[in-house]
C-alpha positions in Angstrom: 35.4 108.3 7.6 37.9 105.4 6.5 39.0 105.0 10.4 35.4 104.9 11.6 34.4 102.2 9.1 38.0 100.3 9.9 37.1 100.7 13.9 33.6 99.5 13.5 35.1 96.3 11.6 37.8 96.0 14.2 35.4 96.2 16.7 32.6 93.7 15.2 35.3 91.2 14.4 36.7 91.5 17.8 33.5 90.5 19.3 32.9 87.5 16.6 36.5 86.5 18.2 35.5 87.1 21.7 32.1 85.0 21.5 33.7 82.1 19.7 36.7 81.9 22.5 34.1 82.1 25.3 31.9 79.3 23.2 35.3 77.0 23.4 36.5 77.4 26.9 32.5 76.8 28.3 32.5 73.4 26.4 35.9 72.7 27.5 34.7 73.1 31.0 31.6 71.4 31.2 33.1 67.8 30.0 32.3 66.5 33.1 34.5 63.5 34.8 32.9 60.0 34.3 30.4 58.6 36.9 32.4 55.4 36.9 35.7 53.9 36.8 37.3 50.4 37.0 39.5 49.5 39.8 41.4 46.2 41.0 43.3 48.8 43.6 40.8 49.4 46.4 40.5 50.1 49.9 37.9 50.2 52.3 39.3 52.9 54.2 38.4 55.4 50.5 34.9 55.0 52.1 33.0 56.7 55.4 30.4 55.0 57.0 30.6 51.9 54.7 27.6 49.7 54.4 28.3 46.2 52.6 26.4 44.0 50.8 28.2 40.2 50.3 26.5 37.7 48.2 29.9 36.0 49.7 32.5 37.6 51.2 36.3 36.6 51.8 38.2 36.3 54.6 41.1 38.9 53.5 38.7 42.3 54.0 38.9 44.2 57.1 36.0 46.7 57.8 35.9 49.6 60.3 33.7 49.2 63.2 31.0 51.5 62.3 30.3 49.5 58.8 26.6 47.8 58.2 27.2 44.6 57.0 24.1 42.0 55.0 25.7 39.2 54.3 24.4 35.7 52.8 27.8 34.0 53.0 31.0 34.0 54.0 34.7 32.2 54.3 35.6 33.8 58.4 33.0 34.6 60.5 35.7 35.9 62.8 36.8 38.9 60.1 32.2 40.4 61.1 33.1 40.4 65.2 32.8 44.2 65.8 30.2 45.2 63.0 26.7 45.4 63.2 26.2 42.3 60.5 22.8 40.8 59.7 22.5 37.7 57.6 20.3 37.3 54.7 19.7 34.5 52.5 18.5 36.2 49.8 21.1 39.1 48.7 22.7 38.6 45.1 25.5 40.6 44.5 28.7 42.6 46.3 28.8 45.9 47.0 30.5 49.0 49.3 28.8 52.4 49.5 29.9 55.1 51.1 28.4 58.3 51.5 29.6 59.4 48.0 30.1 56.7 45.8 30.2 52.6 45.7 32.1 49.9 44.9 30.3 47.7 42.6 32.5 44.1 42.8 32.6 41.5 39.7 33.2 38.7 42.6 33.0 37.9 45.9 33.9 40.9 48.8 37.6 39.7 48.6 40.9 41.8 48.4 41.7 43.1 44.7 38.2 42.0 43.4 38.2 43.8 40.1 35.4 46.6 40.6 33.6 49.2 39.5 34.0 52.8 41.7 30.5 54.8 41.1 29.2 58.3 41.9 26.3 58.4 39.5 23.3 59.7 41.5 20.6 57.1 40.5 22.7 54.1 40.8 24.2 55.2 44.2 20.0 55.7 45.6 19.2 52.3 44.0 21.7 50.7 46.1 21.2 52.5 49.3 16.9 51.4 48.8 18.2 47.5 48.1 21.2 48.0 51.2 18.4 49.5 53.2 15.4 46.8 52.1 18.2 43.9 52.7 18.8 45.2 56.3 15.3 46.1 57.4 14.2 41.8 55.9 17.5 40.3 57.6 17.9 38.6 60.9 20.3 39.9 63.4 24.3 37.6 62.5 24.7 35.5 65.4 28.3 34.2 66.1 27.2 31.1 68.0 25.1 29.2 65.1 26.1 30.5 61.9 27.9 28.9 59.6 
């Protein structure tokens, strides 16, 4: 009768054991990574199918040919030839997305820019609607007249 009673224990604080070890490792594993991170490192190249918006943008940034680019202003009109670019007056604010995250500059589109790298859902769909507003309200860049 003892080594019943003594097994039963065993068994019952075994599974008080069990359940608390599972309750530890499932909060250990569902701290999640954060959405954003600052950066004064970046490249273009840590983004596919980039799509910029430039309040202003500096001359020291080279974009792949298939970027989107809304600009308002710029330092080198020469550093757009290749892109589709559009220009539009109205655009506050510089920014990179990519399919899976942005870049969300302090400054001007310029080489070590301190930034903010994002892949929180909501933010990343509010940029794409303003990216995608901007583009659809801007007038095709042309290389000839603007300055």
């Amino acid at each position: 009768m003892e080594a019943i009673i003594a097994f039963a224990a065993g068994f019952i604080v075994g599974l008080i054991v069990l359940g608390l070890a599972i309750e530890l490792g499932v909060k250990k594993t569902l701290r999640s990574q954060p959405a954003s991170r600052p950066t004064h490192k970046w490249s273009i190249d840590e983004l596919s199918n980039p799509r910029v918006v430039a309040e202003f943008m500096g001359a020291d940034v080279k974009f792949p040919s298939n970027a989107r680019v809304v600009v308002n202003q710029f330092e080198n009109k020469e550093a757009l030839r290749g892109m589709a670019v559009k220009k539009h007056s109205g655009i506050r604010g510089n920014y990179i997305l990519g399919d899976d995250r942005a870049l969300i500059l302090a400054g001007p589109i310029s080489q070590h820019e301190l930034g903010v790298w994002t892949v929180e859902k909501e933010m990343l769909e509010k940029l794409n609607r303003y990216f995608e507003d901007s583009w659809n309200r801007a007038r095709q860049f042309d290389f000839e007249s603007d300055n």
